[in-house]
Legacy VTK file of the C-alpha trace (Angstrom):
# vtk DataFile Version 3.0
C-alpha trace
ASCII
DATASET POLYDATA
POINTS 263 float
-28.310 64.397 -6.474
-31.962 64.565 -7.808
-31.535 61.162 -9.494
-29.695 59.316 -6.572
-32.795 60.522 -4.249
-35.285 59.235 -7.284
-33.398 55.879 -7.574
-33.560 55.671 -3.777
-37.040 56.672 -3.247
-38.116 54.125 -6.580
-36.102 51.366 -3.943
-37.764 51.438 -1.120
-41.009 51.674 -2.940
-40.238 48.821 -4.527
-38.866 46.867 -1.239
-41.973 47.622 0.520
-44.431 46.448 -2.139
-41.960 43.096 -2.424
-42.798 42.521 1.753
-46.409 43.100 0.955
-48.183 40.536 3.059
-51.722 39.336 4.285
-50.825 37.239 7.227
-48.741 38.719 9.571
-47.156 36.296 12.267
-47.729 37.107 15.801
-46.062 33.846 17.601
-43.558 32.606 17.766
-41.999 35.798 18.162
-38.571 36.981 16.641
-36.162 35.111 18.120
-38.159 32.756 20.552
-36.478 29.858 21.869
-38.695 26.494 21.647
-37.647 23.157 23.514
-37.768 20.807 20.936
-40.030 17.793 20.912
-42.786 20.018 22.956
-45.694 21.952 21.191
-45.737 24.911 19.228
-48.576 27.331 18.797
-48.394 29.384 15.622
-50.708 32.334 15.864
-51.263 35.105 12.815
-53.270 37.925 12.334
-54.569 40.288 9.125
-51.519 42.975 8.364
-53.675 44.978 7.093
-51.969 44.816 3.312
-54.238 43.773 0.340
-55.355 40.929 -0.038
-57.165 40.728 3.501
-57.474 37.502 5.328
-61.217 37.629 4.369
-60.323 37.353 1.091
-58.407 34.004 1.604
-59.626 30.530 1.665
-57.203 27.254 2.316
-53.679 27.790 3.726
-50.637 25.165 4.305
-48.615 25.213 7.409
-45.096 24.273 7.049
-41.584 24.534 9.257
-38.685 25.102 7.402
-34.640 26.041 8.285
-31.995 27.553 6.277
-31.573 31.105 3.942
-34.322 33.085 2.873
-34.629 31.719 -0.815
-36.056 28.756 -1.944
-32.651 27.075 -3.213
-31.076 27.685 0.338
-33.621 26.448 3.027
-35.441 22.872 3.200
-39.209 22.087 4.488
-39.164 20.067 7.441
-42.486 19.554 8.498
-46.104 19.963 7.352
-47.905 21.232 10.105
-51.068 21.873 8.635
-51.858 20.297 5.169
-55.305 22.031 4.021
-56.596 24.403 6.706
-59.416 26.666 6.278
-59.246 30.308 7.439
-63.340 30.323 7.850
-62.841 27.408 9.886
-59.865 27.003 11.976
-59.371 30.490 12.254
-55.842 31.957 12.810
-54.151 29.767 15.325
-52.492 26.599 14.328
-50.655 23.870 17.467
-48.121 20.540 16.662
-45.411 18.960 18.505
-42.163 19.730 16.449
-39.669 16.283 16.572
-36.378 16.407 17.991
-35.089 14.994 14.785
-36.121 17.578 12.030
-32.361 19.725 13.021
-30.526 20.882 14.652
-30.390 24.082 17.333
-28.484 26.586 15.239
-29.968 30.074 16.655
-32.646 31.152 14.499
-32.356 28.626 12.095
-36.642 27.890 11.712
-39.349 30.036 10.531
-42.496 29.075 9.169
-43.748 29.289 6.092
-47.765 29.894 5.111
-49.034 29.107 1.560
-52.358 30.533 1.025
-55.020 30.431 -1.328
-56.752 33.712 -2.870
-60.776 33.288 -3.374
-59.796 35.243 -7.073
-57.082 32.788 -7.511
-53.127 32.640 -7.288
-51.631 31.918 -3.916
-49.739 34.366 -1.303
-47.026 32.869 0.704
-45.925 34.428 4.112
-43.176 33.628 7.039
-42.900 34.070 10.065
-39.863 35.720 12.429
-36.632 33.052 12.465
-36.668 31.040 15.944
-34.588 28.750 17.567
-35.384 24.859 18.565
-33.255 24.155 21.602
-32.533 20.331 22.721
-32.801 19.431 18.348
-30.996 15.709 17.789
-31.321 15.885 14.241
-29.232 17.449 11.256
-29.565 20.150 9.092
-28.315 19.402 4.901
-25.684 20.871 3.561
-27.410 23.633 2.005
-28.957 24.603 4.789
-25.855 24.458 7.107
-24.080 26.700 4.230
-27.415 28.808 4.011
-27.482 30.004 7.700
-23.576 30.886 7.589
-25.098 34.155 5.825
-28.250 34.821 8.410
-28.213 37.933 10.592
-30.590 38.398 12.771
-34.583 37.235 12.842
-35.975 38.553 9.938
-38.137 36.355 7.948
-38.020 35.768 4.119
-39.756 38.423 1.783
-43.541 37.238 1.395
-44.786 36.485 -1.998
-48.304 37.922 -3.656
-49.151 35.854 -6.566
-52.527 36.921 -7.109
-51.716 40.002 -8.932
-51.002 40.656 -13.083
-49.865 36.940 -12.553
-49.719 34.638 -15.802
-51.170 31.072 -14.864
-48.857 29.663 -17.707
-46.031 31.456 -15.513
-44.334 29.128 -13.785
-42.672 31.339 -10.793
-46.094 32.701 -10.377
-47.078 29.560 -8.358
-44.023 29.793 -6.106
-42.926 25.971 -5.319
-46.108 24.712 -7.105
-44.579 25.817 -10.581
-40.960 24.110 -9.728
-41.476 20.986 -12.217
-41.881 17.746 -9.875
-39.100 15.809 -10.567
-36.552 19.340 -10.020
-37.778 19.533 -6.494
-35.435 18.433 -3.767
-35.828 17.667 -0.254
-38.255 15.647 2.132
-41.649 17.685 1.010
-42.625 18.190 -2.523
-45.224 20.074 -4.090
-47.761 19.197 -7.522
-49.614 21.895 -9.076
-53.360 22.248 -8.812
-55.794 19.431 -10.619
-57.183 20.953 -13.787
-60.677 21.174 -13.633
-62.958 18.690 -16.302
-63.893 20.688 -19.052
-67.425 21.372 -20.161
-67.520 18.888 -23.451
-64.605 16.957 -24.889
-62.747 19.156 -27.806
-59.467 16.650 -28.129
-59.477 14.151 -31.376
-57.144 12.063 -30.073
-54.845 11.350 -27.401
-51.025 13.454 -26.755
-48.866 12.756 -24.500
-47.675 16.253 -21.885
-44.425 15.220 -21.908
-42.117 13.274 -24.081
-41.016 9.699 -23.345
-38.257 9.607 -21.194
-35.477 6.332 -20.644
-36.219 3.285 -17.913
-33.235 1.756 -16.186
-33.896 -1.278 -14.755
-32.381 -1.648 -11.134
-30.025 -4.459 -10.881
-28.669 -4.104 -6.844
-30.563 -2.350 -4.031
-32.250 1.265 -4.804
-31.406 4.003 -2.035
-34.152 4.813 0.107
-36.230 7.867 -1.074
-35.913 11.086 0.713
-38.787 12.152 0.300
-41.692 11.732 2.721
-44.689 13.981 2.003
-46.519 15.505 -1.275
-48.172 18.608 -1.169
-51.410 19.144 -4.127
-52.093 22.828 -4.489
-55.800 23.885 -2.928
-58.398 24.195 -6.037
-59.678 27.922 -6.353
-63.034 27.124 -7.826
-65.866 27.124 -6.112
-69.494 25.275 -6.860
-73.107 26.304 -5.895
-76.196 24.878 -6.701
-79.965 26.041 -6.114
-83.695 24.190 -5.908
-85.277 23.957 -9.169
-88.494 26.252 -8.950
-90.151 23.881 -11.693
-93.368 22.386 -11.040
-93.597 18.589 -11.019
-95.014 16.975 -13.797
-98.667 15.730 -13.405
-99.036 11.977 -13.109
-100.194 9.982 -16.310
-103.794 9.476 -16.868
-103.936 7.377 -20.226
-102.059 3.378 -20.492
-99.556 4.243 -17.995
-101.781 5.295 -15.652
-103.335 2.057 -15.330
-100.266 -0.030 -15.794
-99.201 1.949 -12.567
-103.041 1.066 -11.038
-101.473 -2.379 -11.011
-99.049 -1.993 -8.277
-101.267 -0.252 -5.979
-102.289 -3.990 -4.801
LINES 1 264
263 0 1 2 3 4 5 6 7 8 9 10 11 12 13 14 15 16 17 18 19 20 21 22 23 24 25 26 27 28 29 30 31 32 33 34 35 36 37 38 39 40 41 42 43 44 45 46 47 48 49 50 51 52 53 54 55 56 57 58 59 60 61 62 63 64 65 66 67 68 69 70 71 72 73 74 75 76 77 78 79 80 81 82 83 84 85 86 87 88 89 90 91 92 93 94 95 96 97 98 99 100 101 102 103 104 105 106 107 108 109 110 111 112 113 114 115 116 117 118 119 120 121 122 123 124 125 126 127 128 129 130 131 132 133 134 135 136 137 138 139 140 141 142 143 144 145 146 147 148 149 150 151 152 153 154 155 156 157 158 159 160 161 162 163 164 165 166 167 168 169 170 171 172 173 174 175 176 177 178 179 180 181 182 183 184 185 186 187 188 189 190 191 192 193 194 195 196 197 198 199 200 201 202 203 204 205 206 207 208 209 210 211 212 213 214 215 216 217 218 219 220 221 222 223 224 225 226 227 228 229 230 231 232 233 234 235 236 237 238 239 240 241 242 243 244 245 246 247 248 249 250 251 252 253 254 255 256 257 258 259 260 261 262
């Protein structure tokens, strides 16, 4: 009995610190209905749960449909591509199109990546909704995906900014899914490197190894993909006046070579 109440307890400990968020969705609210083609306001607030708004920096916007893992619901639409929580504050607006889906009941949510001041990103979601009046189509996956859904409960939020490994992979969330893996109409490259101090390299290596070209002899399908997403840079850059004095002006040959142009 003492053990089953341990294993229970260790659980829900667990559970909460997986839904540990810093944006907490206020609108749409949990099961909303939206006419589709008409604008949507997104509002979010500080939950309270480390790390704190403040402590944030860039954030993308993006609506998405379908299950509550990565592999079971697509991104739809970038709503906001590089905000700035200093800036635009917590309120984001776009017209949705009537072509993104279709208007399976609480099929959408949207999904927040943000980026930590300390580095790593957090990703949040907001309460499922429904897009009434949709024309579109949802994939297979997705259609398959929200077979399983019960009610409006978003997708467990993601903290990345903790004991993460930057050589980690799954620590970036979509950023660390390798480019060509990705599926679907938005895609996501990791963050630039930034140039090093001096150059350390004695010669030039390839990152990946050479890989086959097939030359296309008939008509190529048309790509499904419509948008790349580059992950925010972290790093931040400051600069100061220089307190030296200036140098005195020449008084010897260069002084009067200057003299010269005085006329």
């Amino acid at each position: 009995m003492g053990r089953t109440l341990l294993w229970h307890s260790f659980a829900l400990v667990a559970a909460l610190g997986l839904v540990s968020a810093d944006v907490q969705f206020t609108s749409p609210k949990a099961g909303a209905k939206i006419t589709g083609g008409s604008a949507v306001v997104v509002e979010w607030k500080d939950s309270g749960d480390s790390p704190a708004i403040s402590d944030l920096t860039t954030y993308q916007l993006f609506l998405c449909a379908g299950g509550d893992t990565e592999d079971t619901y697509d991104t739809l639409y970038t709503m906001v591509t590089a905000g700035q929580f200093s800036i635009t504050g917590n309120k984001a607006t776009s017209t949705i199109g009537l072509g993104l889906g279709d208007d399976t009941t609480n099929a959408y949510f949207f999904k927040m990546i943000s980026t930590a001041a300390k580095g790593g990103t957090v990703v949040n979601y907001s309460n499922r909704f429904t897009l009434t009046g949709m024309t579109g189509t949802f994939s297979d996956k997705v259609v398959k995906a929200l077979k399983d859904v019960k009610g409006t409960d978003p997708p467990p939020s993601q903290d990345n900014t903790q004991d993460t490994d930057p050589a980690d992979p799954a620590a970036e969330g979509d950023y660390g899914v390798e480019y060509t893996m990705q599926t679907g109409a938005t895609r996501f490259a990791p963050m630039q490197p930034v140039p090093p101090t001096k150059i350390t390299k004695k010669k030039a290596t390839p990152l990946y190894p050479t890989s086959s070209v097939s030359i296309a002899t008939t008509n190529l399908p048309i790509p499904k993909q419509q948008t790349t997403i580059t992950q925010s840079q972290t790093f931040s850059v400051s600069s100061r006046e220089n307190p030296a004095s200036p140098a005195p002006m020449p008084s010897d040959d260069m002084a009067k070579f200057l003299a010269r142009w005085k006329d």
